[in-house]
C-alpha positions as CSV (number, residue, x, y, z in Angstrom):
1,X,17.3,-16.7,20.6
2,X,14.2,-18.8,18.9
3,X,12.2,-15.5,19.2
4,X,14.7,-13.4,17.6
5,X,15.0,-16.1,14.8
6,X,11.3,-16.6,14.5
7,X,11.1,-12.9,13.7
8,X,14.3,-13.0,10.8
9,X,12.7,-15.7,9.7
10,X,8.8,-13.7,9.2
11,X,10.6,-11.0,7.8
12,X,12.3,-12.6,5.4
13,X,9.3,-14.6,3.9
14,X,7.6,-10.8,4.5
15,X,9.7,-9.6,1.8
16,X,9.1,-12.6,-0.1
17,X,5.7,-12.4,-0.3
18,X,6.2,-8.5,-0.9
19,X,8.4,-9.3,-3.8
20,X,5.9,-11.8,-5.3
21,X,3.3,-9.1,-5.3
22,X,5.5,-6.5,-6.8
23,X,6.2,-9.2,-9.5
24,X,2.7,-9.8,-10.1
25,X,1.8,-6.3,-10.5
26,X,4.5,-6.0,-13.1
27,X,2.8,-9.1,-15.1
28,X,-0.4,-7.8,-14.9
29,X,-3.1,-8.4,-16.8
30,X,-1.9,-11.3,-18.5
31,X,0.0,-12.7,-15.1
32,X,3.1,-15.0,-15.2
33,X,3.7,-18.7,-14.2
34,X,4.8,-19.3,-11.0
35,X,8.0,-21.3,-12.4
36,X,8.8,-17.6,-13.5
37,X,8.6,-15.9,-10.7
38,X,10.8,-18.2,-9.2
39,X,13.3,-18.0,-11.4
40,X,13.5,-14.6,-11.3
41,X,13.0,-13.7,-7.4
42,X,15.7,-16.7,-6.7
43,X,12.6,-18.5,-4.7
44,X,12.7,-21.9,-4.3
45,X,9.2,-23.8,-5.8
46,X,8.3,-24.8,-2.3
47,X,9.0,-21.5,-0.8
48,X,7.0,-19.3,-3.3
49,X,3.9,-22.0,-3.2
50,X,3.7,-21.2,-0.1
51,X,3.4,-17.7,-0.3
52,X,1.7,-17.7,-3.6
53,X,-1.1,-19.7,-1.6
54,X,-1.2,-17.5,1.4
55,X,-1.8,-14.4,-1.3
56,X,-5.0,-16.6,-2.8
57,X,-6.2,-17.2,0.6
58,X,-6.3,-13.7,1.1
59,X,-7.8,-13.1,-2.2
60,X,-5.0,-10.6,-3.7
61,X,-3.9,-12.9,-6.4
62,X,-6.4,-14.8,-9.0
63,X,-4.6,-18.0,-10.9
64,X,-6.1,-20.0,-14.0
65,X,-4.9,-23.4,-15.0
66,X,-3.5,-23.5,-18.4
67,X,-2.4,-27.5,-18.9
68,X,-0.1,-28.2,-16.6
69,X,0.5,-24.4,-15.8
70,X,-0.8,-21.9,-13.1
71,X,-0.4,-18.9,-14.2
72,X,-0.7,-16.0,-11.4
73,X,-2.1,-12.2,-11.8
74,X,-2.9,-9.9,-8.8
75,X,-6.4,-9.2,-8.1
76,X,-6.4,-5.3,-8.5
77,X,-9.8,-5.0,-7.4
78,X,-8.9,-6.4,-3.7
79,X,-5.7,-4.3,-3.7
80,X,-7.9,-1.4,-4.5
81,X,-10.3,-2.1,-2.0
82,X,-7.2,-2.8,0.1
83,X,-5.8,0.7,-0.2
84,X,-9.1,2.3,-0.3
85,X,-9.2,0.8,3.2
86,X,-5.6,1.8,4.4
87,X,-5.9,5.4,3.5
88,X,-9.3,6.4,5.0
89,X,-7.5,4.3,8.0
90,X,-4.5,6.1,8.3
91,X,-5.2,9.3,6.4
92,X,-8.5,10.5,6.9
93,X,-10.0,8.9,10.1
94,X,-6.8,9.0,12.9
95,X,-4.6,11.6,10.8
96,X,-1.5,8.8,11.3
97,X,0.0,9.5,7.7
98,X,-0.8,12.7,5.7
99,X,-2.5,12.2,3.0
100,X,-0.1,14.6,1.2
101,X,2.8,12.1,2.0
102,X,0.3,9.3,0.2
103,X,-0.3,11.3,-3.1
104,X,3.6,12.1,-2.9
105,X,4.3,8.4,-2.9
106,X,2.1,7.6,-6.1
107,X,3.6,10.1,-8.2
């Protein structure tokens, strides 16, 4: 039972994190304080530090200090690079996705 909950429980702050990201896109370039975010995903402040820290540690989000505010913005360059890096993965080099089904998707 622990294993099944264990994996609820990564999906759920999977869709979190997903959900931050979206949010931050939306925002960009200016970005948005994390109380914002918050507010409007329903994330408690604990909850989305956490995941707003594992998304600087992975470099996809950049935040500047404005007084006693961090304000968030995704780092479009390492998403770029990112997807660059996904589609000659999974499109071009092992055929797993058709890169039709990509284009199709960004329309």
């Amino acid at each position: 039972m622990w294993c099944v909950m264990r994996i609820c429980s990564r999906r759920w702050e999977r869709n979190h994190v997903f959900e931050s990201r979206a949010f931050l896109l939306a925002a960009h370039p200016d970005g948005i304080v994390a109380g914002d975010i918050g507010a409007e995903l329903d994330i408690p402040p604990s909850t989305l530090s956490h995941h707003l820290d594992k998304l600087k540690n992975e470099d996809l989000v950049n935040v500047r200090r404005e007084s006693t505010y961090l304000w968030y913005s995704a780092n479009t360059e390492a998403l770029q690079e990112l997807l660059g890096f996904l589609y000659a993965e999974c499109c071009t080099r092992n055929k797993a996705i058709a890169p039709q089904a990509i284009v199709q998707l960004c329309r």
